[in-house]
C-alpha positions in Angstrom: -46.6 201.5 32.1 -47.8 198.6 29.5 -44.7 196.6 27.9 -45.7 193.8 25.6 -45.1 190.6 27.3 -45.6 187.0 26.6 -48.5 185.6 29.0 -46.1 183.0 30.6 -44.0 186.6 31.2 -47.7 188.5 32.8 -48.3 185.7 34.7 -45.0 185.2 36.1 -45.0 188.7 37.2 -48.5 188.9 39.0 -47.0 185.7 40.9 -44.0 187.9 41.9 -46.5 190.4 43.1 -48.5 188.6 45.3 -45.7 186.4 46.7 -44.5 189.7 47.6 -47.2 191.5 49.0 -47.5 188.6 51.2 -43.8 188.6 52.5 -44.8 192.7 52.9 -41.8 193.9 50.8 -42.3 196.0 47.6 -40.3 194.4 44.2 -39.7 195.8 41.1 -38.7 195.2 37.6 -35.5 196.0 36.8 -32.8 196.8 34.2 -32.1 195.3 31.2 -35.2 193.2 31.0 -37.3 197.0 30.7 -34.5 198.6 28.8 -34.9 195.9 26.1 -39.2 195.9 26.5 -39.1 199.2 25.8 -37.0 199.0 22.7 -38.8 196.2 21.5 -35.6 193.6 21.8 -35.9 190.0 22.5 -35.6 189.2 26.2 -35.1 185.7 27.5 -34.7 187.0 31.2 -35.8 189.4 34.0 -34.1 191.1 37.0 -37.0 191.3 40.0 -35.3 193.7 43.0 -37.4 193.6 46.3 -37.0 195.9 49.4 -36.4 192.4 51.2 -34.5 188.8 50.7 -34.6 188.0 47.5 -33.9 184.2 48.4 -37.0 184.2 50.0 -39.1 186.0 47.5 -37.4 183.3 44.6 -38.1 180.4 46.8 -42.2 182.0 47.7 -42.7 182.8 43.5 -41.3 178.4 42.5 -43.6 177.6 45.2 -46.8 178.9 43.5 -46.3 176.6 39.8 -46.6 173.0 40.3 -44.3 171.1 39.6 -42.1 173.7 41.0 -39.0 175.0 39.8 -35.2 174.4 40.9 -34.1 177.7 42.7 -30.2 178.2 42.9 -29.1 180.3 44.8 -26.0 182.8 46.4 -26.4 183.2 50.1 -22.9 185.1 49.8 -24.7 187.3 47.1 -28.2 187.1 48.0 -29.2 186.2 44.4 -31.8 183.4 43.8 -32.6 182.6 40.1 -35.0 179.9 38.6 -36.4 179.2 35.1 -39.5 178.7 33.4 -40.2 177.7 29.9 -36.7 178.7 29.0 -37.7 182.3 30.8 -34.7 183.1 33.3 -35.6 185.5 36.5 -33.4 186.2 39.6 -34.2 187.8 42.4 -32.3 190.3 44.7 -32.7 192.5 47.5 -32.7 196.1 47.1 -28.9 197.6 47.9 -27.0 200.1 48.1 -23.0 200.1 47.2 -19.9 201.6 48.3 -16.3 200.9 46.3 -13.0 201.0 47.7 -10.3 202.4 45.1 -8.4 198.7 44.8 -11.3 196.8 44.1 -14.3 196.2 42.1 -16.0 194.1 44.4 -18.3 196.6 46.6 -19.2 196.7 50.4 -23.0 196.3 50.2 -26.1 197.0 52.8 -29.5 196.7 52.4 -31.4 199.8 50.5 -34.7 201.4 48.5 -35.3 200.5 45.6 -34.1 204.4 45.0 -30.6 203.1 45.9 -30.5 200.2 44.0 -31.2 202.5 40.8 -28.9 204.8 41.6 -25.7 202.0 42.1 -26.9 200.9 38.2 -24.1 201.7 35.8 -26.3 203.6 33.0 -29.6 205.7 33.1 -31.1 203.0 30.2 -30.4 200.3 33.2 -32.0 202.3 36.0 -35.3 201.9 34.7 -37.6 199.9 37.0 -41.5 198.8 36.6 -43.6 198.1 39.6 -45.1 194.9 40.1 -47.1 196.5 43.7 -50.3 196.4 44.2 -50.5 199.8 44.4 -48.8 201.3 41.1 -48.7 197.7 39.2 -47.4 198.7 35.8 -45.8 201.9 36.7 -42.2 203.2 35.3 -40.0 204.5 37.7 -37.4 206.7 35.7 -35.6 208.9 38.2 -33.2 209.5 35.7 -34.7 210.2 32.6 -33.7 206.7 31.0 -36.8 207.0 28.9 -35.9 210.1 27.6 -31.9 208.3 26.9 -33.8 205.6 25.1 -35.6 207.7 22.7 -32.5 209.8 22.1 -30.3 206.6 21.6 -27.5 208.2 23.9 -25.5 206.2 26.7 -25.2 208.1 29.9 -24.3 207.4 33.7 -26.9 208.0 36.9 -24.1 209.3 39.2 -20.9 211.2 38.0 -19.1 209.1 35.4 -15.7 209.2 37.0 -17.3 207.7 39.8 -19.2 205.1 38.3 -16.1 204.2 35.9 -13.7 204.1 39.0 -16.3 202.3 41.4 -16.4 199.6 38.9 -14.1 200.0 35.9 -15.8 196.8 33.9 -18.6 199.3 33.6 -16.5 201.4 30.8 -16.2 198.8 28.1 -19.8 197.8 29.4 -20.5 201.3 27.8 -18.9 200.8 24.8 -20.7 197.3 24.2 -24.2 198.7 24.9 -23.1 201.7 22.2 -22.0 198.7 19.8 -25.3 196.4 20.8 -28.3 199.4 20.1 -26.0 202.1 17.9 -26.7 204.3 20.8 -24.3 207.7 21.3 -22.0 208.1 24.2 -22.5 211.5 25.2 -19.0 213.4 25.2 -18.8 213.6 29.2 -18.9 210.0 29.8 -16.7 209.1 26.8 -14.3 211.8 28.4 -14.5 210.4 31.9 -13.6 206.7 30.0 -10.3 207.7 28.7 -9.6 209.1 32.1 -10.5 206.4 33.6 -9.0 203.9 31.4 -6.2 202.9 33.5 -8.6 201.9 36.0 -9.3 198.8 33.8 -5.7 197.1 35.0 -7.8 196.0 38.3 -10.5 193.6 36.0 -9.8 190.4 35.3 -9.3 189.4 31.8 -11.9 186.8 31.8 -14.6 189.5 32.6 -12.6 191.7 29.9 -13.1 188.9 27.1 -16.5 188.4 27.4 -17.6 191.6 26.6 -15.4 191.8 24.2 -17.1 188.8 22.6 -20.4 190.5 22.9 -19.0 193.5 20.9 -17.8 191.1 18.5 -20.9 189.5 18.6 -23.0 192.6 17.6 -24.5 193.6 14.3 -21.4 196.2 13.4 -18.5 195.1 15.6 -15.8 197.8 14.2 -18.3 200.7 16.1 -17.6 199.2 19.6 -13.5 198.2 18.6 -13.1 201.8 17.3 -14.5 203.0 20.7 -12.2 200.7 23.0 -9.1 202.1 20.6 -10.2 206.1 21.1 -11.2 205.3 24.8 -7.6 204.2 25.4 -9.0 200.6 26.5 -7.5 198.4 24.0 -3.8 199.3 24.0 -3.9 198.1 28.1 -5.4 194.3 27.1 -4.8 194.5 23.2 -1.7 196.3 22.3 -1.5 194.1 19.3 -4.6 195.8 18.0 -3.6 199.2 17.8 -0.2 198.0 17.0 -2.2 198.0 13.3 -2.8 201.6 13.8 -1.2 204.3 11.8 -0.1 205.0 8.0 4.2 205.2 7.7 4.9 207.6 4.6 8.7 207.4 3.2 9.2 208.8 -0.2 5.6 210.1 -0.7 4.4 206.2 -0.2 2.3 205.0 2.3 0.2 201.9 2.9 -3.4 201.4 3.9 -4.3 202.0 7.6 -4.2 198.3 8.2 -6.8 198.7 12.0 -9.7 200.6 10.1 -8.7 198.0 7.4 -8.6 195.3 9.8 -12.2 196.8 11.2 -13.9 197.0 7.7 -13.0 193.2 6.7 -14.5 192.2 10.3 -17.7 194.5 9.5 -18.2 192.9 5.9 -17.7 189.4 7.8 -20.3 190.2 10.2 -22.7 190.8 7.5 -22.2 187.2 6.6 -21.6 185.2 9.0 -22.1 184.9 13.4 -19.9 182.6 13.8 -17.7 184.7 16.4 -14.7 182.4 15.6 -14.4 183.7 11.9 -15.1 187.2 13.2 -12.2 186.8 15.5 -10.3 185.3 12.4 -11.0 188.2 10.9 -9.8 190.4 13.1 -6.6 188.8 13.4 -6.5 188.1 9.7 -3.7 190.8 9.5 -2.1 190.8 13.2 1.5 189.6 11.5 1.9 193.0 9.6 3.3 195.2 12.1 6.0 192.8 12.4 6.7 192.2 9.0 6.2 195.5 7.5 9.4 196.7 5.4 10.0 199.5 2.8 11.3 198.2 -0.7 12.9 200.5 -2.7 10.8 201.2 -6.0 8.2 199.3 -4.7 6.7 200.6 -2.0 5.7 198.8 1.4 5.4 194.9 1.6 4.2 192.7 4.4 6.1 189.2 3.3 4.8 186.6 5.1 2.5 188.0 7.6 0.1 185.4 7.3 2.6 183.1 9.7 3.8 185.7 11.3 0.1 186.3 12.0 -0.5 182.7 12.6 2.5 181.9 15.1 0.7 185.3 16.9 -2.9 183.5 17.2 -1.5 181.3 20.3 -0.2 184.2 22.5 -3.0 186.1 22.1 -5.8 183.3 23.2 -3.7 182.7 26.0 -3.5 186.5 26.8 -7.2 187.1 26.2 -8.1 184.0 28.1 -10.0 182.9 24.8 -10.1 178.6 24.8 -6.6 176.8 23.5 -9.1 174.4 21.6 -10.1 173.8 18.3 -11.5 177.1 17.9 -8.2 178.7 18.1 -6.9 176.0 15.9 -9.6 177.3 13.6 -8.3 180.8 13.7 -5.1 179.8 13.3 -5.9 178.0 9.9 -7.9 180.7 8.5 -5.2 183.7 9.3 -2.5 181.5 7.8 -4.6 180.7 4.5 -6.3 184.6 4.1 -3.9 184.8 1.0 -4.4 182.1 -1.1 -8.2 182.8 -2.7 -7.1 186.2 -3.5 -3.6 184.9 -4.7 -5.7 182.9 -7.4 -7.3 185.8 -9.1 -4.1 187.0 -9.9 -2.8 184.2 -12.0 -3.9 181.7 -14.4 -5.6 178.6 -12.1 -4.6 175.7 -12.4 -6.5 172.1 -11.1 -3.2 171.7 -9.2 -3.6 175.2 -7.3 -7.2 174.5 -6.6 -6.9 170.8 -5.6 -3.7 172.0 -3.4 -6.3 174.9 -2.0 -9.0 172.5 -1.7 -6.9 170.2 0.3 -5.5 172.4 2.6 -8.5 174.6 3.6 -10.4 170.7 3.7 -13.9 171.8 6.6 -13.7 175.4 6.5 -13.5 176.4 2.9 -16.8 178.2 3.0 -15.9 180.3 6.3 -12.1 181.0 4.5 -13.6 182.4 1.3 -16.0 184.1 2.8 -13.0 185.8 5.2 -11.0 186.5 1.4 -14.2 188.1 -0.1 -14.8 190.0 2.9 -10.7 191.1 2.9 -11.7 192.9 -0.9 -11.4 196.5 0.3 -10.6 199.9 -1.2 -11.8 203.1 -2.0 -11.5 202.2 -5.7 -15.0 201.1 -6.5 -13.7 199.7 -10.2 -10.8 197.8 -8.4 -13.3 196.6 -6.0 -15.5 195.1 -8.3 -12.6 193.9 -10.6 -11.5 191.8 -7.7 -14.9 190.7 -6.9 -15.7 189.6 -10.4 -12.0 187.4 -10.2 -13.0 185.9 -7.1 -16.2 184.6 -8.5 -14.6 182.8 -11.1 -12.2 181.1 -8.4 -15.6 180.1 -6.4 -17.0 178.8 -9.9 -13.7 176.7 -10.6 -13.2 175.6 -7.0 -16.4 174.3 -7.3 -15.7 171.9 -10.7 -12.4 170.8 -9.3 -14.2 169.5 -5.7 -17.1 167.9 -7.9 -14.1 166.5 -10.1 -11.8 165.1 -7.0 -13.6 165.1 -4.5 -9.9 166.4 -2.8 -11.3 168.4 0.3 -11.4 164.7 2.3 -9.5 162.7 0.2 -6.1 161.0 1.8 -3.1 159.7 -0.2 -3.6 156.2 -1.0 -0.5 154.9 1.1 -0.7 155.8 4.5 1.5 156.7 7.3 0.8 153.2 9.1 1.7 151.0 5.5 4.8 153.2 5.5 6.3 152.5 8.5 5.6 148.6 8.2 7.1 148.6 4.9 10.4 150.3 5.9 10.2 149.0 10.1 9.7 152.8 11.1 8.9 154.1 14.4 6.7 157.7 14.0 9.1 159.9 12.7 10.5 162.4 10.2 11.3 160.3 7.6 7.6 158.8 7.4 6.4 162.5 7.3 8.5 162.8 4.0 7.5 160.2 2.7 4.3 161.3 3.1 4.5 164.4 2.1 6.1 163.6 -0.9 2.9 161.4 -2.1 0.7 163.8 -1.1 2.3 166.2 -3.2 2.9 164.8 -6.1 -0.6 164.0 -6.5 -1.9 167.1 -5.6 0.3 169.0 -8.1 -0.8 166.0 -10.8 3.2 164.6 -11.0 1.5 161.2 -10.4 -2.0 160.6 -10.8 -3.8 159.3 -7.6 -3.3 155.6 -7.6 -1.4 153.3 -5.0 0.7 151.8 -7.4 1.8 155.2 -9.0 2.6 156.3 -5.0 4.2 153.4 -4.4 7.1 153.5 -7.3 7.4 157.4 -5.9 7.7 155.9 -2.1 10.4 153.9 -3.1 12.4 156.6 -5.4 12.5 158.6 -2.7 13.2 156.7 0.1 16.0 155.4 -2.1 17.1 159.3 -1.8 16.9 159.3 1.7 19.0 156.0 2.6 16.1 153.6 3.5 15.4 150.1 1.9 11.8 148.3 2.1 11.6 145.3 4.3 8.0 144.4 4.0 6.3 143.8 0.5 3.5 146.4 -0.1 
């Protein structure tokens, strides 16, 4: 079986086959590396499975290049693993696997290679090339992977229920590698997922969350979200998710299926943009409406203020997903609590006060905020659509003249918090976040034009108002 490989790749696997034949165990190819070979994705590693120690095989293969490589390895695991030229291969022995019900974590003993295939979660991962002497080159397909591959349909090796309920990570596995290629899930496994769904309770959430990120990673992310929603997966690790499911209808009025809303904006963001943060932004860009939802007599449904409900929301759900409490959720946070404010701008005349104040606000992530707003423009209306589009273009065009103008996206008020407290003998408080604030705003909504002695006559009107007396001289 000829795959086209790089010739770092060729000769890394003759080494594997001679270090082999020497240790007298047969080794194989394996998995994803293949699948993606065959398919003609970029690989940047390789599984090798021998009918031996796969420690030993790593260690014999580093010990042929000069200088040779740093092998890591799992004695608890039997994995070994080094890396050349940015090229990642591990090793492991041949195996075969048996599950008990409260556990993914299997009880494993030595096997063929024909076992090994058979424990792999998908027929498109059971494929294996020899790298023996004897068959060098030759696809081993018990299976029919090939076959699944050409078809572009996702399918299990053993019984699905079993290979769901030996290892239940294995179902949104499925769903990721359906997202990843656009492959089909043939109805019997997709069946056996939603029976099986349950089953998921038993993974942790850190294992949950990163193929989640790798679905929301993928070229159309909504495929592999929709999937996890009908497979009865996300209501057990998500239920704010599918709490976005569903049209309400009172008096003939309903509003638009905010999920497959939710899913669209995230799709047109992913045509944009791979930063995964503003693709999670985007799918929480409308997380505060089921909370906020109301019907308003003669005018329909409203959703007041779910952009901080939706903010406020960001929080728990890092720290339910296990996604980082760092700047990244910080980052989300900004952007769901802003989502409103480009479109809010097409609907009224703009003002340089309204753009600075915009400007200001949004400061770093401007770009990745109005390309979330653009990406939020949906309907089945083609004219409204486009009507909306054309709007937001002349925000873009006028955001653009005011930052040229102001330069307001890192500008700070000319007094700062520091001169303030010295001039009134403040400690950090409220009072010197007024004050502040009251600068800052007057400026941005051009009450006072942006100069320190303009700010300072304000500072000391208001802090007149609030009881407080200089004691320094500016």
């Amino acid at each position: 079986m000829e795959i086209d490989c790089s010739p770092v790749e060729l000769d890394l696997f003759e080494r594997i086959g001679k270090a082999a034949a020497n240790l007298n165990v047969s080794c194989f190819l394996i998995g994803g590396f293949v699948r993606d070979k065959l398919i003609g994705r970029v690989t940047k590693d390789a599984d090798v499975v021998c009918t031996g120690d796969g420690i030993e095989l790593a260690h014999a293969v580093a010990a042929t290049y000069k200088p040779k490589p740093h092998v890591s390895f799992f004695k608890n695991y039997g994995t070994a693993q080094f890396k050349l030229n940015g090229f990642d291969v591990e090793f492991v022995g041949a195996r075969k696997e048996s599950y008990s019900p409260e556990s993914r974590n299997p009880e494993v003993s030595a096997g063929t290679i024909e076992d090994d295939q058979l424990r792999r979660d998908f027929t498109i991962n059971a494929l294996a090339i020899s790298l023996n002497n004897e068959n060098y080159g030759k696809l081993i397909d018990p299976f029919n992977g090939l076959d699944d591959l050409k078809n572009g349909i996702i399918r299990t090796p053993l019984n699905p229920d079993i290979t769901f309920s030996d290892d239940p990570l294995r179902m949104i596995r499925c769903i990721r590698f359906a997202t990843q290629l656009g492959f089909k899930i043939i109805p019997d496994v997709f069946d056996a997922i939603k029976r099986n769904s349950e089953r998921i309770k038993i993974i942790s959430q850190e294992r949950i969350t990163d193929e989640l990120n790798k679905i929301m990673l993928s070229p159309k992310p909504s495929i592999g979200l929709d999937l996890l929603y009908k497979g009865k997966l996300a209501k057990l690790f998500f239920p704010q998710l599918i709490d976005l499911v569903g049209v309400d209808l009172i008096e003939g009025k309903g509003h638009k299926d905010n999920f497959y809303h939710t899913l669209e904006v995230l799709d047109n963001v992913a045509k944009k943009s791979n930063n995964l943060w503003l693709r999670w932004a985007a799918l929480l860009h409308d997380i505060g409406k089921p909370a906020t939802k109301f019907f308003q007599d003669g005018h329909g449904w409203t959703f007041h203020g779910h952009e901080v409900v939706g903010k406020k929301m960001v929080s728990k759900i890092f720290k339910q997903l296990k996604l980082p409490q760092t700047e990244n959720m910080k980052y989300v946070e900004k952007l769901v609590l802003l989502h409103l404010r480009p479109i809010s701008l097409t609907k009224e005349d703009i003002t340089d006060s309204a753009m600075r104040r915009l400007l200001f606000d949004a400061g770093n992530e401007l770009e990745d905020l109005m390309i979330l707003c653009e990406s939020d423009i949906t309907s089945k209306n083609r004219q409204k659509v486009q009507r909306y589009l054309e709007n937001f273009k002349h925000v873009k065009i006028r955001l653009r003249e005011v930052e040229e103008k102001d330069n307001i996206r890192n500008w700070q008020p000319p007094i700062t918090g520091d001169e303030i407290m010295r001039i009134f003998n403040l400690n950090p408080s409220r009072e010197v976040g007024i004050l502040k604030t009251t600068i800052r705003d007057a400026i941005l909504d051009d009450i006072i034009p942006n100069t320190r002695a303009a700010a300072y006559i304000l500072l000391l009107e208001k802090a007149k108002e609030i009881n407080l007396l200089p004691v320094e001289p500016f």
